[in-house]
N, CA, C and O of each residue as an XYZ file, in Angstrom:
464
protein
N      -4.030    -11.269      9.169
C      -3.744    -10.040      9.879
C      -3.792     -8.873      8.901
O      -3.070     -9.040      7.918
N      -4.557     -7.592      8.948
C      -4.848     -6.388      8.230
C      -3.323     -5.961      8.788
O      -2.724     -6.046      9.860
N      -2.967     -5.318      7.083
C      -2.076     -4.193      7.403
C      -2.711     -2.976      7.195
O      -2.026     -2.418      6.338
N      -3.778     -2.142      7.544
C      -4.316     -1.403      7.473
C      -4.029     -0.050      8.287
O      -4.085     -0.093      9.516
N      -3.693      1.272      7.560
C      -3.162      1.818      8.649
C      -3.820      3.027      8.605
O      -4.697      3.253      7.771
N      -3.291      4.211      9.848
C      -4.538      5.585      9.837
C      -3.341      6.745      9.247
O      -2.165      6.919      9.565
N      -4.132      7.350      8.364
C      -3.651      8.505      7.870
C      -2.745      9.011      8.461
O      -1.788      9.477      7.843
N      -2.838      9.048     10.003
C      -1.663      9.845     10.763
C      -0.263      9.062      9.845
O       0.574      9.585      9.110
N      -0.413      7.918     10.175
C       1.027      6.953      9.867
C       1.668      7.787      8.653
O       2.810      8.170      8.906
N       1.301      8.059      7.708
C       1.528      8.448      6.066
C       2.376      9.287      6.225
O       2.290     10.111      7.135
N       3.662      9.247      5.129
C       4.260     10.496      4.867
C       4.020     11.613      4.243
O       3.348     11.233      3.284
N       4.096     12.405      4.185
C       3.884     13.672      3.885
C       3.494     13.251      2.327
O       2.345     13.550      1.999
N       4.343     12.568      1.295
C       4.150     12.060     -0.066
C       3.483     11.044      0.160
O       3.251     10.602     -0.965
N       2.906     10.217      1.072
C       1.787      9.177      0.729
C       0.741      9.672      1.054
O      -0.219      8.922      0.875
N       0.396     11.157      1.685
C      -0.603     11.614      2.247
C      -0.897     12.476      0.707
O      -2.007     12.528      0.177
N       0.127     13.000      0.253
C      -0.300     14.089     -1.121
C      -1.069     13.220     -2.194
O      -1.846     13.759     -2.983
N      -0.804     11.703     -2.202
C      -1.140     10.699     -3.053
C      -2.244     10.396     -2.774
O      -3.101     10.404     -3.659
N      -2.490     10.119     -1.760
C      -3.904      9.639     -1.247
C      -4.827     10.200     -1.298
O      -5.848      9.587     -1.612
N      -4.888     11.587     -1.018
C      -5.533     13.083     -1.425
C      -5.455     13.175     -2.756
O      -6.469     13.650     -3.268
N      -4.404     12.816     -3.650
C      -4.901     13.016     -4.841
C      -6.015     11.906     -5.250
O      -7.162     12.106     -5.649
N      -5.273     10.563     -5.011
C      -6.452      9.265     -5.498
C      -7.647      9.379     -5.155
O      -8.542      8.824     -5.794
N      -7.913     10.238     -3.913
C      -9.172     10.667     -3.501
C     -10.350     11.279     -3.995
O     -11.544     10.983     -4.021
N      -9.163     12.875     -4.644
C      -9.825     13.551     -5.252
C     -10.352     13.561     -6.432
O     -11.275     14.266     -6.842
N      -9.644     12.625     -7.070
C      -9.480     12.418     -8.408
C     -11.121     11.077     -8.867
O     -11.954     11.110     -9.773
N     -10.883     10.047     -7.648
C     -11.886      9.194     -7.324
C     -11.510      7.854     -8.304
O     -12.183      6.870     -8.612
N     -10.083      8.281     -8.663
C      -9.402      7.118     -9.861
C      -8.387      8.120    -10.918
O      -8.653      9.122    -11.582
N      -7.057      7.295    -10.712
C      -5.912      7.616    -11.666
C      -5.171      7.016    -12.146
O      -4.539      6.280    -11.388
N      -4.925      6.984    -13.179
C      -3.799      5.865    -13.713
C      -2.393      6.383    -13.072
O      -2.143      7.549    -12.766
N      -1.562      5.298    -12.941
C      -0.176      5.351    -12.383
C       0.234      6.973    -12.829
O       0.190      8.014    -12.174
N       0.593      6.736    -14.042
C       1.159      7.295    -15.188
C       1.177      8.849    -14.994
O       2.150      9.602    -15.026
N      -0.138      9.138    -14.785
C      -0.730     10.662    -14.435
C      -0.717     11.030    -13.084
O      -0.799     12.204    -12.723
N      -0.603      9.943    -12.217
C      -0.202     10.409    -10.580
C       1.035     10.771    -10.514
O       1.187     11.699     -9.719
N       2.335     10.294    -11.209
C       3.033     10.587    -10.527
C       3.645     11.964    -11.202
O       4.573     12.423    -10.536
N       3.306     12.736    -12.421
C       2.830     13.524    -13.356
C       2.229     14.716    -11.693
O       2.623     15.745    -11.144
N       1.588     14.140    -11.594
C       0.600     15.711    -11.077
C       1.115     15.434     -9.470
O       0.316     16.038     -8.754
N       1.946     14.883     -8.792
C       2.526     14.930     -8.133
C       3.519     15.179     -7.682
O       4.021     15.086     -6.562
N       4.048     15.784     -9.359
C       5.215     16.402     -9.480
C       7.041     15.259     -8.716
O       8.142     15.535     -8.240
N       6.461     14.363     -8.977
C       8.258     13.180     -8.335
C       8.330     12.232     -9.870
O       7.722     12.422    -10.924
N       9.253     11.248     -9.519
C       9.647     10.962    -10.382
C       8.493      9.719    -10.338
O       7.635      9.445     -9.499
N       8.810      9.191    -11.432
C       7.885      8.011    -12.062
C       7.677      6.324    -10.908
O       6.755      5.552    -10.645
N       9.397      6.486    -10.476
C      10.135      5.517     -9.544
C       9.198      5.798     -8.470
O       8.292      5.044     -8.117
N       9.607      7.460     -7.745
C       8.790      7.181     -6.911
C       7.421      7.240     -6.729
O       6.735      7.104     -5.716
N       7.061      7.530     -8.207
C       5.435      7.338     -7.362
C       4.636      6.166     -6.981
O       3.663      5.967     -6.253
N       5.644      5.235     -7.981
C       5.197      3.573     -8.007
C       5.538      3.481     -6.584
O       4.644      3.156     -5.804
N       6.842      3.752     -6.100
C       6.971      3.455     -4.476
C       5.628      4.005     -3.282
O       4.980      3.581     -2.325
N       5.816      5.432     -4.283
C       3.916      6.104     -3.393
C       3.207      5.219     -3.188
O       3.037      4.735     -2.069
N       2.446      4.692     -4.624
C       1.211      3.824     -4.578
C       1.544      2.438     -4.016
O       0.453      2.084     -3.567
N       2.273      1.604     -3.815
C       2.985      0.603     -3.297
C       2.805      0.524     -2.079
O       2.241     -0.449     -1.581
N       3.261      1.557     -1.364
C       2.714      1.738      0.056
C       1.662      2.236      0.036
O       1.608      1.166      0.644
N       0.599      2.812     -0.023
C      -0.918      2.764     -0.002
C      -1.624      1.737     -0.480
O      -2.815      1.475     -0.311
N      -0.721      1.119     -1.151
C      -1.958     -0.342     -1.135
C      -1.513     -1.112     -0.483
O      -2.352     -2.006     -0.374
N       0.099     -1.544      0.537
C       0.160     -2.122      1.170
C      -0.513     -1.904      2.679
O      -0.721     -2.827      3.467
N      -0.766     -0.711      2.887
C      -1.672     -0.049      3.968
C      -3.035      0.160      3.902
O      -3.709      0.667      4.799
N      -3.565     -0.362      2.488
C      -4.525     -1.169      2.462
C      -5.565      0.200      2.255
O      -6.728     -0.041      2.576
N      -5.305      1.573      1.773
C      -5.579      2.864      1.530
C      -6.206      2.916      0.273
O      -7.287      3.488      0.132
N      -5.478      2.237     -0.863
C      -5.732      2.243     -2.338
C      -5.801      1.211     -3.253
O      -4.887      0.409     -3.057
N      -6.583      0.886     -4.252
C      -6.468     -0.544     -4.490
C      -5.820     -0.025     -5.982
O      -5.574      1.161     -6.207
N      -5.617     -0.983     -6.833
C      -4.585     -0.560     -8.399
C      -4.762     -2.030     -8.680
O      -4.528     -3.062     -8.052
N      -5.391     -1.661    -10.161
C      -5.822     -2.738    -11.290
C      -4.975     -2.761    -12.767
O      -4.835     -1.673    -13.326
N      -4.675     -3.401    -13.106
C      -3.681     -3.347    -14.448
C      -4.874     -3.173    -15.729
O      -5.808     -3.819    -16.204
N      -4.057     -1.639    -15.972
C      -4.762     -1.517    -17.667
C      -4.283     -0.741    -18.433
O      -3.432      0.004    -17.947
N      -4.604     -0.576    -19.910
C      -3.377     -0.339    -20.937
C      -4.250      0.942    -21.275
O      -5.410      0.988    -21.683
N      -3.254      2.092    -20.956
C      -3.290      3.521    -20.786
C      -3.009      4.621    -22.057
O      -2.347      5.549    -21.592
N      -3.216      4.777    -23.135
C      -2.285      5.390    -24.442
C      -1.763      4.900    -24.532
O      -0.652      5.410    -24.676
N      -1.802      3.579    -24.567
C      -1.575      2.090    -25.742
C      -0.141      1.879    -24.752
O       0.933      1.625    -25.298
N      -0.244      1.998    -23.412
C       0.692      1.409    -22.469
C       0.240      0.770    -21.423
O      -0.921      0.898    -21.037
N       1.182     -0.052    -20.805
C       0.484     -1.198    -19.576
C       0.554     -0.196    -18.208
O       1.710     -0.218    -17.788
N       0.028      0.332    -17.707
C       0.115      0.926    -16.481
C      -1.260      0.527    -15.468
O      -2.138     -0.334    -15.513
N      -0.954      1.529    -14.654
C      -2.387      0.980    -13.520
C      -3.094      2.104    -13.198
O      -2.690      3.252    -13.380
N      -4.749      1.610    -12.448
C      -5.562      2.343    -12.861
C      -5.336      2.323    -11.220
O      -4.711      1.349    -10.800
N      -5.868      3.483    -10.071
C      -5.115      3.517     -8.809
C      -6.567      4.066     -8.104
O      -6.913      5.153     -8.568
N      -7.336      3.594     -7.226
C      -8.910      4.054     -7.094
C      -8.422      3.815     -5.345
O      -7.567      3.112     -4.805
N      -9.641      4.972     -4.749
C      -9.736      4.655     -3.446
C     -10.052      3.546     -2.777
O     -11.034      3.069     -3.347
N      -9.756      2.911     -1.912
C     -10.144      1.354     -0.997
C     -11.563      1.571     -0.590
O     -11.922      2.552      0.060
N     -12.236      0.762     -0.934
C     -13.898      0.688     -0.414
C     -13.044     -0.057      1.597
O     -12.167     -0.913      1.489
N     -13.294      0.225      2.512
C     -13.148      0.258      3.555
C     -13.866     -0.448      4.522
O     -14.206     -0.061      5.640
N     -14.093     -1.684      3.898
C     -15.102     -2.571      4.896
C     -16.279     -1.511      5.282
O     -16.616     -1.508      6.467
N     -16.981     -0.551      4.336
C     -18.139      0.076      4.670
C     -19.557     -0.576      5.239
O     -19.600     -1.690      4.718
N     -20.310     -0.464      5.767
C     -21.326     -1.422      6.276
C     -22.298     -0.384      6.086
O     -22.292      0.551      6.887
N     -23.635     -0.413      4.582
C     -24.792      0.164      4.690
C     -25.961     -0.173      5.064
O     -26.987      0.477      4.861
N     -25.838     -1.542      5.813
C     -27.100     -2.247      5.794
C     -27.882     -1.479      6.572
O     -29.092     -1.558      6.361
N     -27.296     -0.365      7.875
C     -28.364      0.311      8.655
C     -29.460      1.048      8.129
O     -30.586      1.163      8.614
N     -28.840      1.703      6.715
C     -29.346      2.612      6.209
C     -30.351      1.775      4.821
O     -30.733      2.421      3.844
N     -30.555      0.727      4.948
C     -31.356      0.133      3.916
C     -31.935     -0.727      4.944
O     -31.552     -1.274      5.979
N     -33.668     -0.575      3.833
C     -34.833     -1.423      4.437
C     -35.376     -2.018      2.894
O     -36.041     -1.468      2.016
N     -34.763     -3.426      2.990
C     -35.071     -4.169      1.976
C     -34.091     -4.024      0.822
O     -32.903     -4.329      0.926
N     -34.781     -3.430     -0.544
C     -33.760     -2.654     -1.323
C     -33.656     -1.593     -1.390
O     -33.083     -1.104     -2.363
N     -34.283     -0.633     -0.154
C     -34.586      1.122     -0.406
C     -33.716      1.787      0.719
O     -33.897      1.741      1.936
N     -32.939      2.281      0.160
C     -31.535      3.026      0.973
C     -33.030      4.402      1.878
O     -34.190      4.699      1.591
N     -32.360      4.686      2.630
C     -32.851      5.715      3.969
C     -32.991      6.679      3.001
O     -32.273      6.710      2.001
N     -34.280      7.842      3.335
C     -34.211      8.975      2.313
C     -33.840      9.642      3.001
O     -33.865     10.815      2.629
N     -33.396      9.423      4.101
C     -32.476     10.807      4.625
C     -31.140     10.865      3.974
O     -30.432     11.798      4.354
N     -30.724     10.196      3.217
C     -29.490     10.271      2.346
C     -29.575     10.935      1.735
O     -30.157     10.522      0.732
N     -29.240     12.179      1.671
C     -29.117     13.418      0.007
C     -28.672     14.429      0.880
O     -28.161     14.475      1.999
N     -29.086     15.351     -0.128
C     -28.571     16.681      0.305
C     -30.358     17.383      0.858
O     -30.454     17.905      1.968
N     -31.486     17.289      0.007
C     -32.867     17.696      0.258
C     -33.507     16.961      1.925
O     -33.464     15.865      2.485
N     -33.979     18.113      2.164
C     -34.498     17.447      3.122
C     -35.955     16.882      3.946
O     -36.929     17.569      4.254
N     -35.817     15.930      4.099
C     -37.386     14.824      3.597
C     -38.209     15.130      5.049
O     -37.777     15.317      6.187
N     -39.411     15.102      4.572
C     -40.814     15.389      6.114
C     -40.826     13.953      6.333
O     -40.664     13.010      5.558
N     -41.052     14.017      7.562
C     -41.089     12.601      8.511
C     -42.600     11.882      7.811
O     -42.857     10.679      7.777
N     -43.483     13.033      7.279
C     -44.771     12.163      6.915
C     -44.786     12.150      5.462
O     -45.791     12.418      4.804
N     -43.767     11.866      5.019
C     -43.741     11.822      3.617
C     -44.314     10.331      3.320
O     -44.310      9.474      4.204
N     -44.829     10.074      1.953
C     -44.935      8.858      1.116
C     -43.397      8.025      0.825
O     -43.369      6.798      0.730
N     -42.241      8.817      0.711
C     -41.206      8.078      0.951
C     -40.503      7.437      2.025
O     -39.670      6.548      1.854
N     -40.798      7.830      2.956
C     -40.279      8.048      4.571
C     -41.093      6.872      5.001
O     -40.619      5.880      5.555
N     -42.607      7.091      4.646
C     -43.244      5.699      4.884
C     -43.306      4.715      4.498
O     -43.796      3.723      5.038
N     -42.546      4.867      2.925
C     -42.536      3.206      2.128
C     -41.178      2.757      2.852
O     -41.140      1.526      2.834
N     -40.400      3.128      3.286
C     -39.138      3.119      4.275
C     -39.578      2.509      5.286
O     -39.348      1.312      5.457
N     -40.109      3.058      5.916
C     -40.453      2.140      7.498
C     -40.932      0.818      7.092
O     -40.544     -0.320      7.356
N     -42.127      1.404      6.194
C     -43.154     -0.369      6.254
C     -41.925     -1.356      5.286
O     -42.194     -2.557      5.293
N     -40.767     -1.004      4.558
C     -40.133     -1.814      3.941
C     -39.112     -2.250      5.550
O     -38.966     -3.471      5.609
N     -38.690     -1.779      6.311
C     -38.353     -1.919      7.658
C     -39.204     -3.224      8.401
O     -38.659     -4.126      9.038
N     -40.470     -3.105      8.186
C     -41.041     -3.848      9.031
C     -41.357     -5.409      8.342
O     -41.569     -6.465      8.938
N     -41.306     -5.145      6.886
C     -41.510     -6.324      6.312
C     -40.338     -7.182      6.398
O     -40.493     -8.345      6.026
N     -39.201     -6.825      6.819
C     -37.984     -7.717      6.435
C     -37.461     -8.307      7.825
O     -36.249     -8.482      7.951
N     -38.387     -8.639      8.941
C     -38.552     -9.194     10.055
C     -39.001    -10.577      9.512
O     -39.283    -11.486     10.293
């Protein structure tokens, strides 16, 4: 059974955390609870509940020669397979934007059709 939960649920301090782990894209314990301005106690309680809600994942590693944790966003059961044909991700992925009769657009399709 997922304990997985939606942002609404979050408190006001697991929502400031999560937004930070977000923004940040990875933080050690140490410095979250630092730029979150609470105490040390609670930020471990912060991150504790975001990874029990299945929000944030936290790996053990030694930080300015201390044991703390490294605190990264949850990959989210993402599913890219729509957007890949073979090994070539969709070129509509970027920010530029691609002509339907491009040489890329077409090695895309025919990689589409080969993997039937």
């Amino acid at each position: 059974m997922s304990t997985a939960t939606s942002e609404e649920d979050l408190t006001e301090d697991e929502y400031a955390g999560l937004e930070l782990v977000r923004e940040t894209g990875g933080i050690h314990q140490s410095d979250f609870w630092k730029q979150l301005d609470v105490s040390s106690r609670k930020g471990s309680r912060i991150i504790e509940s975001l990874v029990e809600k299945e929000l944030v994942q936290r790996q053990e590693t030694v930080y300015d020669g201390h044991n703390t944790y490294f605190v990264t966003p949850a990959a989210r059961d993402l599913d890219f397979s729509l957007l890949m044909a073979g090994d070539m991700l969709s070129p509509f992925i970027g920010e530029e934007e691609i002509d339907p009769e491009s040489d890329a657009f077409s090695q895309w399709i025919m990689n589409l059709a080969y993997e039937e």
